[in-house]
N, C-alpha and C positions, 0 to 999 in steps of 0.2 A: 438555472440549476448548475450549480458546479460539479462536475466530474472529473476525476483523478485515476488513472491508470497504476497500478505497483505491479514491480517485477514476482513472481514466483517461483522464477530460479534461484536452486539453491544458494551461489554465488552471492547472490545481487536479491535476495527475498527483502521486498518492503523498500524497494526504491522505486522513486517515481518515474515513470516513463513515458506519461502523455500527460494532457490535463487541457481543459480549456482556460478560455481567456475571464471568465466569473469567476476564478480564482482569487483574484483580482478585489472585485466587491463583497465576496462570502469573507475570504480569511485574511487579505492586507495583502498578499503574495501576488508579486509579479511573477506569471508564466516558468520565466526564465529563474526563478528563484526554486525555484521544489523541482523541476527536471533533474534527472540525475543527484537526489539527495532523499534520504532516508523520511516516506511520510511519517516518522514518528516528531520530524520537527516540528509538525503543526498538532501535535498532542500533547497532552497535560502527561508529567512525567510515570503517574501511577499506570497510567494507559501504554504509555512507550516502553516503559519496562518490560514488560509482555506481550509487547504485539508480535515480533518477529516468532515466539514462539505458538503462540495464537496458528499465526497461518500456519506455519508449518503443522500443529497437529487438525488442523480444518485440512491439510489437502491428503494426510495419512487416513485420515477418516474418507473421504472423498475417494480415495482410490481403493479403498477396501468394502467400499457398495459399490463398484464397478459391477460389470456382472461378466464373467468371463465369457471371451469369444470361443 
């Protein structure tokens, strides 16, 4: 199974910052290839045009079902 970590700081939203080494056999990329770069590179471009905005309003939603302490 491959898995891939992305940032959700504002900053830095939809960069990669972990991933294992299946990377590798799933999508062509070595480890060291997607660390520190934007996972839209391994998306078809209809999909990368929107993803950074994507998370950002998944985490506005997210934080507006919080339940107040």
């Amino acid at each position: 199974m491959c898995v891939m970590h992305i940032s959700t700081n504002t900053s830095t939203i939809g960069i990669v910052t972990n991933c294992n080494s299946e990377v590798k056999s799933y999508l062509g990329y070595e480890k060291s290839e997607l660390i520190h770069q934007k996972v839209t590179k391994i998306m078809p471009k209809m999909y990368a045009d929107i993803h950074d905005q994507f998370i950002k309003d998944y985490l506005d939603k997210a934080d507006s079902m919080k339940l107040p302490v």
